[in-house]
ZADRENBA-358426 format. One record per residue: residue number from 1; residue in one letter; x, y, z of N, C-alpha, C, O in turn. Coordinates in pm, 1 decimal, decimal comma. Example, Ala and Ser with C-alpha at 12.3 -4.5 7.8 and 13.67 -1.06 7.14 Angstrom:
% ZADRENBA-358426
REC   num   residuo        npx        npy        npz       capx       capy       capz        cpx        cpy        cpz        opx        opy        opz
REC     1         A     1319,0     -569,0      780,0     1230,0     -450,0      780,0     1320,0     -330,0      780,0     1423,6     -331,9      846,5
REC     2         S     1285,0     -225,0      708,0     1367,0     -106,0      714,0     1290,0        3,0      787,0     1340,9      113,8      803,9
END
This chain:
% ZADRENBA-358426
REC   num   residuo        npx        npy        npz       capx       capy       capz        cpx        cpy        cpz        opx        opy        opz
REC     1         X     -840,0      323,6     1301,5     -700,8      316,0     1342,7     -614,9      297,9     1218,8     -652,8      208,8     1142,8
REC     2         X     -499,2      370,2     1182,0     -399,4      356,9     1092,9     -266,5      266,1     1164,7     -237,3      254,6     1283,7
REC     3         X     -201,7      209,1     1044,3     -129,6      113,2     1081,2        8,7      129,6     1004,8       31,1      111,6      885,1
REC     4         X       98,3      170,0     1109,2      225,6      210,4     1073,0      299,9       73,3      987,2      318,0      -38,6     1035,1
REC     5         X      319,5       98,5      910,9      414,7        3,1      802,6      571,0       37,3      776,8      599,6      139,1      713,8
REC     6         X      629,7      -13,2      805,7      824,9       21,1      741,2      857,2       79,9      878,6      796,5      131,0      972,7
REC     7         X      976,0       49,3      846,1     1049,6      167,9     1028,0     1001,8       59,7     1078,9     1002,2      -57,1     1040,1
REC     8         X      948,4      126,4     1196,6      922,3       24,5     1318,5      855,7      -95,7     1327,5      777,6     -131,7     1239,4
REC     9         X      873,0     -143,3     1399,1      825,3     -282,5     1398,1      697,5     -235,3     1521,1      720,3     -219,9     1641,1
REC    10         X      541,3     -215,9     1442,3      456,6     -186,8     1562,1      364,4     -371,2     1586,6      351,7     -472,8     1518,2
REC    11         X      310,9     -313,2     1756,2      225,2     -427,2     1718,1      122,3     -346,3     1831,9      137,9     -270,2     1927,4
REC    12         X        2,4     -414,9     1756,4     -140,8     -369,9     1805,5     -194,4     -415,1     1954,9     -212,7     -536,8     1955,1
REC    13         X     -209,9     -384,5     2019,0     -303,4     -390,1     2182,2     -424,5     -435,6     2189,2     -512,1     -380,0     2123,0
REC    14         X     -445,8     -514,9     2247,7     -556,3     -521,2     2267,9     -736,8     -400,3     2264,7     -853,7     -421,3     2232,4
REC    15         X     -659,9     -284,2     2317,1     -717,7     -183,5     2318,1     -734,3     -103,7     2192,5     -810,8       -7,3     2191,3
REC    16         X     -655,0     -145,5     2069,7     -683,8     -121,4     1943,9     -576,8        9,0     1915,5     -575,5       56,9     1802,2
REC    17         X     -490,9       62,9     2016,9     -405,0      144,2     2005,1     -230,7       59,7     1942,0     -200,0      -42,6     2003,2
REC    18         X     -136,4      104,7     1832,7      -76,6       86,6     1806,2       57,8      133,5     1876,6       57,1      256,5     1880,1
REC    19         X      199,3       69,2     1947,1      276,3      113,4     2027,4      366,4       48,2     1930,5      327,5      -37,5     1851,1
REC    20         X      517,0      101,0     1940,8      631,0       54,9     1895,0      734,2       13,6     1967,5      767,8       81,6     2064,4
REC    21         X      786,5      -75,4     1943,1      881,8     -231,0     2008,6      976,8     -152,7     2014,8      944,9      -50,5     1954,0
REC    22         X     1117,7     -142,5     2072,5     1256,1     -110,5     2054,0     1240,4        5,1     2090,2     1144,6       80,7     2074,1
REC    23         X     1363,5       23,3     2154,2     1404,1      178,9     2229,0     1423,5      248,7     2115,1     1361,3      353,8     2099,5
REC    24         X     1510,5      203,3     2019,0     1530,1      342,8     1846,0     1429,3      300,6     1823,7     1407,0      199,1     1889,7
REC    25         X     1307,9      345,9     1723,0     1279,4      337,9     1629,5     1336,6      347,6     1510,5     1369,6      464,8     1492,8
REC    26         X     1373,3      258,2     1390,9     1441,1      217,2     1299,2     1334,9      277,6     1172,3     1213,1      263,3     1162,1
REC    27         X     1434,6      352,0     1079,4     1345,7      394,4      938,0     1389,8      306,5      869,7     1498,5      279,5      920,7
REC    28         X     1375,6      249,8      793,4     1456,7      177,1      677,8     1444,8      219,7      557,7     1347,3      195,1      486,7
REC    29         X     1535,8      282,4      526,5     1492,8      342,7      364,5     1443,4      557,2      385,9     1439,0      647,7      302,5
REC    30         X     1418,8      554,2      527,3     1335,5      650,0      501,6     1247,9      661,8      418,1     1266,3      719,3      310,8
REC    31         X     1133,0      606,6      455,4     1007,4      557,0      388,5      912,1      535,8      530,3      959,1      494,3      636,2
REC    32         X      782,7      569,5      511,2      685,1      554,7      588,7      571,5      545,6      515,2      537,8      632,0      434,3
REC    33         X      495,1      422,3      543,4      360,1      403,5      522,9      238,6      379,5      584,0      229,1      270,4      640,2
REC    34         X      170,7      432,3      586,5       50,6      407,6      701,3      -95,4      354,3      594,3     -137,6      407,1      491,4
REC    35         X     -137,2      250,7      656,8     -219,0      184,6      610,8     -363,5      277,7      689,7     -380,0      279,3      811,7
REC    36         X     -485,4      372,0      558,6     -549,7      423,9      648,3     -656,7      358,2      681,4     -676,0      252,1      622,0
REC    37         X     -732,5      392,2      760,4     -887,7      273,4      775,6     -940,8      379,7      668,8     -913,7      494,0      632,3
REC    38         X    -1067,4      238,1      627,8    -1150,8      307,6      502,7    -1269,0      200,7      528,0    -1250,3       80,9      549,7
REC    39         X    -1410,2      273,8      520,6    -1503,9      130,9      516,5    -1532,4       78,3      362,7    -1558,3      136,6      257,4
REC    40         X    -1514,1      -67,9      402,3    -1487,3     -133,8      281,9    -1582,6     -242,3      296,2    -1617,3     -267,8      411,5
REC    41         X    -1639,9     -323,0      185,7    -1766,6     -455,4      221,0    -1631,5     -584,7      252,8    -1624,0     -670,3      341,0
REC    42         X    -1556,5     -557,3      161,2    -1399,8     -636,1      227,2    -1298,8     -614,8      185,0    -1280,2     -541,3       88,0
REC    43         X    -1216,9     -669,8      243,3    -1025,0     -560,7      280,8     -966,0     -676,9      240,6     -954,4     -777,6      310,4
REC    44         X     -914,2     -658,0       84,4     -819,8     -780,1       12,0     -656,3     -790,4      155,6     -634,6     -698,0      234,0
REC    45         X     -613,4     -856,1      153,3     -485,5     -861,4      237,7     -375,8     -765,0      187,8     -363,6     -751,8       66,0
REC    46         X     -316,8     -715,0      248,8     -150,5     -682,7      178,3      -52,9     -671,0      234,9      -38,2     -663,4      356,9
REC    47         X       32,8     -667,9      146,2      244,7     -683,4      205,8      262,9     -591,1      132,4      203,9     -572,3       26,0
REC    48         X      395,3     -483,4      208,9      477,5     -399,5      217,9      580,2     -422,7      199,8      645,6     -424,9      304,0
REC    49         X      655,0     -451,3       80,2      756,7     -472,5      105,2      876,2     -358,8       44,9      854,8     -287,8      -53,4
REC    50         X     1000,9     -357,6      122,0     1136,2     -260,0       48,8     1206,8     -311,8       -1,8     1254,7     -417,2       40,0
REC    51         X     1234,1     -264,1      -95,0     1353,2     -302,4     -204,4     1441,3     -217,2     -178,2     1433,8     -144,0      -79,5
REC    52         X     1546,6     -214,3     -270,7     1738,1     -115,5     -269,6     1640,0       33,4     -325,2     1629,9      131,1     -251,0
REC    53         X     1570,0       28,8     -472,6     1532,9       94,2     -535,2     1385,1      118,1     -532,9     1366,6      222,0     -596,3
REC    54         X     1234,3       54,9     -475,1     1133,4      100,7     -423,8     1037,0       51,2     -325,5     1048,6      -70,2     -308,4
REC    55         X      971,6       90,8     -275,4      859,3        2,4     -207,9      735,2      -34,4     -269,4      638,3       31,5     -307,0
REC    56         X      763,8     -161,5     -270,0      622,0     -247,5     -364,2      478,4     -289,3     -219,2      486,0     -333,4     -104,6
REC    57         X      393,3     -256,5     -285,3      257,4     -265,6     -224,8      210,6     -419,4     -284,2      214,2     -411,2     -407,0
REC    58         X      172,4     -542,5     -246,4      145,3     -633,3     -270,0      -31,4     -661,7     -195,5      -63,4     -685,5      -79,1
REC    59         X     -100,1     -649,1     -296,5     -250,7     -720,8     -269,0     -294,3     -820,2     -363,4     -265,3     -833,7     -482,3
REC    60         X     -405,5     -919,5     -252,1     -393,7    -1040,8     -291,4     -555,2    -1024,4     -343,2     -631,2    -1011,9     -247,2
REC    61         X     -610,1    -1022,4     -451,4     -729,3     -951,8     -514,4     -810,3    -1088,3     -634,1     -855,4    -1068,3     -746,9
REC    62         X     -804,7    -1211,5     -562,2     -841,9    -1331,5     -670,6     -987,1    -1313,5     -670,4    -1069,0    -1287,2     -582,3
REC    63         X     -995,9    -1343,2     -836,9    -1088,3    -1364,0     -881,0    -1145,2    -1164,4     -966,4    -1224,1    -1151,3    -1060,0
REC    64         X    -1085,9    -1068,8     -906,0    -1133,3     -951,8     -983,0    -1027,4     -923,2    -1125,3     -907,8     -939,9    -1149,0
REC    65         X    -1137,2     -875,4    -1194,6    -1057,1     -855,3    -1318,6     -973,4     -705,6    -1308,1    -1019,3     -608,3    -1248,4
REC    66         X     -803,7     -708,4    -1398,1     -801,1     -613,6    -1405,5     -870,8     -457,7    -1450,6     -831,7     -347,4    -1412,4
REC    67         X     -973,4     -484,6    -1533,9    -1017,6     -352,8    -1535,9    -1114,8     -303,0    -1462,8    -1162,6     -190,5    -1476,7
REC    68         X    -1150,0     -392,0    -1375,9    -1213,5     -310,0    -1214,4    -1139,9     -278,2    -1153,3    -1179,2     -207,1    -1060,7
REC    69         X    -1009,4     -302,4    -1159,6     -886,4     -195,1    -1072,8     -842,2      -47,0    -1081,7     -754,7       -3,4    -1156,5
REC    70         X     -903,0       10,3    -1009,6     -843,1      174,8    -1032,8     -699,2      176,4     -887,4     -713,7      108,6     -785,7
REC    71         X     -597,5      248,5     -906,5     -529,9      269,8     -840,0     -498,8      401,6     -870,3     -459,4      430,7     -983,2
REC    72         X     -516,4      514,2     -752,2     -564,3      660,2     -754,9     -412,5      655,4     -691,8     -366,6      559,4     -629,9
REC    73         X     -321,3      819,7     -729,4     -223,5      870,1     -629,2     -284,0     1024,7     -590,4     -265,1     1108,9     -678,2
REC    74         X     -340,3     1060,9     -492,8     -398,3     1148,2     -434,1     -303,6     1252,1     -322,8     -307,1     1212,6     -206,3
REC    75         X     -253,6     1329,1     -338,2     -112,6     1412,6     -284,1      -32,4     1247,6     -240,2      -17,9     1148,2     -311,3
REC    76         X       14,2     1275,1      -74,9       99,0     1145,5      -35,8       10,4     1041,2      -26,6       62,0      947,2       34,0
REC    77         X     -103,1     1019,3      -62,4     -198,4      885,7      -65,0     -207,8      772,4     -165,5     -175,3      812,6     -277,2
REC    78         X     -225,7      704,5     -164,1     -252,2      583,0     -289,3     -364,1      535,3     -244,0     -380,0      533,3     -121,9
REC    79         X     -480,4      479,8     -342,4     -576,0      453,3     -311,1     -616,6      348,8     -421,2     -612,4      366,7     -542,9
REC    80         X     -655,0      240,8     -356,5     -685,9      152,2     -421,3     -856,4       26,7     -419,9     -872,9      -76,4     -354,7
REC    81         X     -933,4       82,5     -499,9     -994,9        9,3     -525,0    -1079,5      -67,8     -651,4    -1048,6      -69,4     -770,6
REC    82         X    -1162,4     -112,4     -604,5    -1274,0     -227,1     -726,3    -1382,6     -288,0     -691,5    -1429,7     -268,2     -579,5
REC    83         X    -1428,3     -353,4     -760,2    -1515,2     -456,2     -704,0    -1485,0     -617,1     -745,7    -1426,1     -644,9     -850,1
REC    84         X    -1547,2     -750,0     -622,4    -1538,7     -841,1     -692,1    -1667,5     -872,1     -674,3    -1722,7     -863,0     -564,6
REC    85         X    -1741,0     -921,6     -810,1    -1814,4     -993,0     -814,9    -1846,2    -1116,2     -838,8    -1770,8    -1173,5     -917,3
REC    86         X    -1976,3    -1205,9     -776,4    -2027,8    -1304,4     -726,7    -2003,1    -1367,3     -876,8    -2015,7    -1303,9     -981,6
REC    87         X    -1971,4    -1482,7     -866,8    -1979,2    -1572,8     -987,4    -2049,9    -1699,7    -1000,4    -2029,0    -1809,0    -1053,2
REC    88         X    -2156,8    -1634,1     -920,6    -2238,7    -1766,0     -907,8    -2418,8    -1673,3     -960,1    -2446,2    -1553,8     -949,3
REC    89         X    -2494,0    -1771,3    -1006,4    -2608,8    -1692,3    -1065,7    -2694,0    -1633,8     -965,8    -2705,5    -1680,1     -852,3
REC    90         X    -2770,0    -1503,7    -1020,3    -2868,0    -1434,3     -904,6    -2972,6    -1477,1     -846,5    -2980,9    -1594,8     -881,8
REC    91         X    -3029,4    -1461,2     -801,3    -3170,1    -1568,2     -780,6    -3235,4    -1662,8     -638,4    -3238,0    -1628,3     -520,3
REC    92         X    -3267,3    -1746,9     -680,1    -3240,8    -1842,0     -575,6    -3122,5    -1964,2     -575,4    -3121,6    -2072,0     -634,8
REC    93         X    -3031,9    -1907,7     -491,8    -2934,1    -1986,3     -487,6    -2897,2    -2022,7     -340,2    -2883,7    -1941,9     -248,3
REC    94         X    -2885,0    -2143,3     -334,4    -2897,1    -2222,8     -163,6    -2767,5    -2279,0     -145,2    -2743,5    -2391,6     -188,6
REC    95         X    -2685,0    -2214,5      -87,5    -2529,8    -2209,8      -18,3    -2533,9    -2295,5       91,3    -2595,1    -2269,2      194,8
REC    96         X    -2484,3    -2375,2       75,9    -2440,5    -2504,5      214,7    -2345,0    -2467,1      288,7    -2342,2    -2516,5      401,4
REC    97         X    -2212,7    -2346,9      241,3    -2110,0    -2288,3      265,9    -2075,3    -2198,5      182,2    -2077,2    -2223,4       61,7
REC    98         X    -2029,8    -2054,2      239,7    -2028,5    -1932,8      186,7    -1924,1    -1878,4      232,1    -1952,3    -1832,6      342,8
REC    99         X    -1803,5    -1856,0      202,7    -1672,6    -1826,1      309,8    -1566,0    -1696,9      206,3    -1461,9    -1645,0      246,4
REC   100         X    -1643,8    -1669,0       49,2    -1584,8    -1581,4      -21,7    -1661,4    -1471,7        8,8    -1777,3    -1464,0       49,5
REC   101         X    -1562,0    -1370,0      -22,3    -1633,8    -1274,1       41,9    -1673,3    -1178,4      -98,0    -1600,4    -1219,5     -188,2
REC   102         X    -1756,9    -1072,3     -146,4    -1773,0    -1030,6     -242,3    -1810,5     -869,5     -229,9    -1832,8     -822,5     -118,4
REC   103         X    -1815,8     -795,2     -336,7    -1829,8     -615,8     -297,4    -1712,6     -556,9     -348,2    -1613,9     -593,6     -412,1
REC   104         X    -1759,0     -446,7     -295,4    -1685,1     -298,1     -353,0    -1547,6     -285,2     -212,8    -1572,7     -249,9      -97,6
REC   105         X    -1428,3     -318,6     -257,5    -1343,0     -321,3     -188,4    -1236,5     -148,5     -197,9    -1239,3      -87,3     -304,7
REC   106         X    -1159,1      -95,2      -86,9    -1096,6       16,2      -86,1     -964,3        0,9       -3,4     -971,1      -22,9      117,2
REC   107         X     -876,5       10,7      -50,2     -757,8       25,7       83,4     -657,6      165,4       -5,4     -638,2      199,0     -122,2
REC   108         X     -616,9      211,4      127,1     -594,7      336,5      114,7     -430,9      378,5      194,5     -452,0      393,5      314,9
REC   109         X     -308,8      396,3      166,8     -195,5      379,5      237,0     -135,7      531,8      201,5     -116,5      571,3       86,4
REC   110         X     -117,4      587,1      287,6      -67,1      725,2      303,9      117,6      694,7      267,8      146,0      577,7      293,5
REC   111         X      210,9      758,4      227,5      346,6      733,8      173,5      397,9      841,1      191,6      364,3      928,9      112,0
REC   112         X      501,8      879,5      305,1      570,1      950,3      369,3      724,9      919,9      313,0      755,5      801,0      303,8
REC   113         X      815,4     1011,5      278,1      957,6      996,8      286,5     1020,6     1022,3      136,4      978,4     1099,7       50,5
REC   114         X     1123,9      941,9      131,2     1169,2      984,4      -11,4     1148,6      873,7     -146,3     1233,9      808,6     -206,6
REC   115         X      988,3      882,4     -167,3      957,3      777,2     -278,8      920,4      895,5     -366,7      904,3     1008,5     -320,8
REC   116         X      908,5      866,2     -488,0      882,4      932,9     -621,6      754,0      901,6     -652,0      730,2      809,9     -730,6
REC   117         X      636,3      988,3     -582,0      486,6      941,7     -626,0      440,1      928,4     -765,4      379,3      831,9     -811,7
REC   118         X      480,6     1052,1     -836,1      515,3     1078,0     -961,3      496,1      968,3    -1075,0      444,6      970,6    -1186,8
REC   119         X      592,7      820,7     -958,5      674,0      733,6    -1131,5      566,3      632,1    -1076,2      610,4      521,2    -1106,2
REC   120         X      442,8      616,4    -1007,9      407,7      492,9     -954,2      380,7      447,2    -1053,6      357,9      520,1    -1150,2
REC   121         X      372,9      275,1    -1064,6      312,9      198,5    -1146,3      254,0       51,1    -1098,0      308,9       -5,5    -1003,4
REC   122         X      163,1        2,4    -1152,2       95,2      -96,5    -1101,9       84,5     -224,0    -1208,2       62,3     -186,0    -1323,1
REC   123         X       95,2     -357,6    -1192,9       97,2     -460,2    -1267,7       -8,9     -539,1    -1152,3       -6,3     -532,9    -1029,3
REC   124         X     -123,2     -632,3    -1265,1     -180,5     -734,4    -1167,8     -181,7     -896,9    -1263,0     -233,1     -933,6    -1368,6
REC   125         X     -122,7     -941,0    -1191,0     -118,2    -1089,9    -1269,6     -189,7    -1199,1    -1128,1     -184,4    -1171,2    -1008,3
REC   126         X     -245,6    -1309,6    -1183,3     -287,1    -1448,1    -1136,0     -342,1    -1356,5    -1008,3     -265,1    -1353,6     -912,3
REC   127         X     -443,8    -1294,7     -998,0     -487,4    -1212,2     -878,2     -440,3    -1139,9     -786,5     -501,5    -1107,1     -684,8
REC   128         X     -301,3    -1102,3     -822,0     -213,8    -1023,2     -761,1     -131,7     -880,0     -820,6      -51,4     -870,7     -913,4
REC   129         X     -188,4     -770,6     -724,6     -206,4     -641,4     -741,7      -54,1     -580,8     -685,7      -47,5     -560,1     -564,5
REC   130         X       60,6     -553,6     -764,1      166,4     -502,4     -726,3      211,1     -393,9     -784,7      250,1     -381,6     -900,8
REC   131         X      200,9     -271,9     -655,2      144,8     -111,1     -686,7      340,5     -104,9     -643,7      384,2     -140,8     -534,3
REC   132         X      411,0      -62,4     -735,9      575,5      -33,2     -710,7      589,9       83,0     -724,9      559,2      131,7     -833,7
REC   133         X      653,4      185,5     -595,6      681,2      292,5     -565,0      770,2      334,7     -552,2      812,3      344,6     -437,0
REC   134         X      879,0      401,7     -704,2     1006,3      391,2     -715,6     1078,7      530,5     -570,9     1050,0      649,7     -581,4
REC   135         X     1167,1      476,7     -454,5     1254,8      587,5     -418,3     1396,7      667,8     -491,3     1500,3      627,2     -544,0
REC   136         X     1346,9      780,6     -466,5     1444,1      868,3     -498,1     1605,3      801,2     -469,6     1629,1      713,6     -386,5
REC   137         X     1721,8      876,1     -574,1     1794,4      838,1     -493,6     1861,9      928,7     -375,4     1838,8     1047,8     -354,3
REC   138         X     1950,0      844,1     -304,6     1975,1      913,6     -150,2     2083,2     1019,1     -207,3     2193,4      992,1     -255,1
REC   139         X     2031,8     1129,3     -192,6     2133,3     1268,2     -236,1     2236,7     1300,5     -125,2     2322,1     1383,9     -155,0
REC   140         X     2240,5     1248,2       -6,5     2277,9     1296,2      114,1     2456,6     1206,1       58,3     2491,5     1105,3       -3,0
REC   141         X     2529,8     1340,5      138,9     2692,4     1285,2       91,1     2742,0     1280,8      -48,1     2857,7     1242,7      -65,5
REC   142         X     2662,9     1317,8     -158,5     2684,1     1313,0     -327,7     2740,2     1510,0     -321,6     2679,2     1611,4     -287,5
REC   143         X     2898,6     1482,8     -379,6     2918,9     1609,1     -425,5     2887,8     1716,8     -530,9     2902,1     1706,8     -652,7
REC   144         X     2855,1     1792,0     -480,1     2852,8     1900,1     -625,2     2889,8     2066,0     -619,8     2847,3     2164,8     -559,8
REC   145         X     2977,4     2040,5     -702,5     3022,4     2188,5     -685,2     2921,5     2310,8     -742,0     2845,5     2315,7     -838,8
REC   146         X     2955,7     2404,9     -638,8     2888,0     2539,1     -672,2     2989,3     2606,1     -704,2     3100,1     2621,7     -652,8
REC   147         X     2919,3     2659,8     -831,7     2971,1     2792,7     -882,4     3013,7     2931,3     -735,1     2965,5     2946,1     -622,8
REC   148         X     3125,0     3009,0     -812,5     3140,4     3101,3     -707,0     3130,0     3223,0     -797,9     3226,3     3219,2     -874,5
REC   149         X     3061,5     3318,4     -819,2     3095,8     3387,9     -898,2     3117,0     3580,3     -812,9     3081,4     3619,5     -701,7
REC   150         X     3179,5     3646,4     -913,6     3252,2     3766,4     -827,7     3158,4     3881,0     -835,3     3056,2     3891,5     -903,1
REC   151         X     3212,5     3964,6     -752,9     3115,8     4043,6     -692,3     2990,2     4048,0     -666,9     2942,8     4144,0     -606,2
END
């Protein structure tokens, strides 16, 4: 199941089908993102958020180093993964409690509308992965004259 992000405000069913709240559906920005399913050993969290000027992708990725981060732009796709690994020694090791999760992680968000795939860029500080997706600006209502020329 993919998971509509921006615009509408969806929420999930029980039945695992996604429906949308409100008689309009609302774009904001004209921007659409869909979060795609991908099998992953585990799915870091993330926020969507819009700005005036782009939409920033926020994942929460503690404990992996930046250079296990690849962040792919694949036509309208972004794709993001790594691995985190165990920081505890191999072997025999006897866990009383085990609640981190560890592996080859993937999340994958499809980007519909008027963002500039082109300019993406990504910064990760204190375990946090923020993939910023500059939008175009809004051309709609900006004048410009055309030439007329004769015959």
């Amino acid at each position: 199941m993919s998971r509509k992000i921006g615009g509408s405000r969806a929420r999930q069913k029980s039945s695992g089908e996604v429906r949308e709240e409100g008689a309009a559906a609302r774009r904001t920005g004209h921007v659409l993102l869909l979060d795609l399913p991908v099998e992953s050993a585990c799915h870091p969290p993330s926020d969507v958020v819009e700005v005036n000027d782009a939409v920033r992708v926020v994942l929460e990725i503690p404990g992996v180093p930046s250079a296990s981060v690849r962040v792919l732009v694949l036509g309208n796709r972004i794709e993001i993964t790594g691995e985190k690994t165990p920081d505890f020694p191999a072997g025999e090791t006897s866990f009383l409690c085990l609640e981190r999760t560890f592996g080859k992680f993937q999340r994958a968000f499809e980007v519909r509308g008027s963002v500039n795939l082109g300019e993406v860029s990504a910064r990760m500080a204190n375990g946090v992965l923020v993939i910023t997706i500059p939008k175009f600006a809004d051309r709609r209502g900006r004048e410009r004259r055309i030439p007329v020329t004769a015959g």
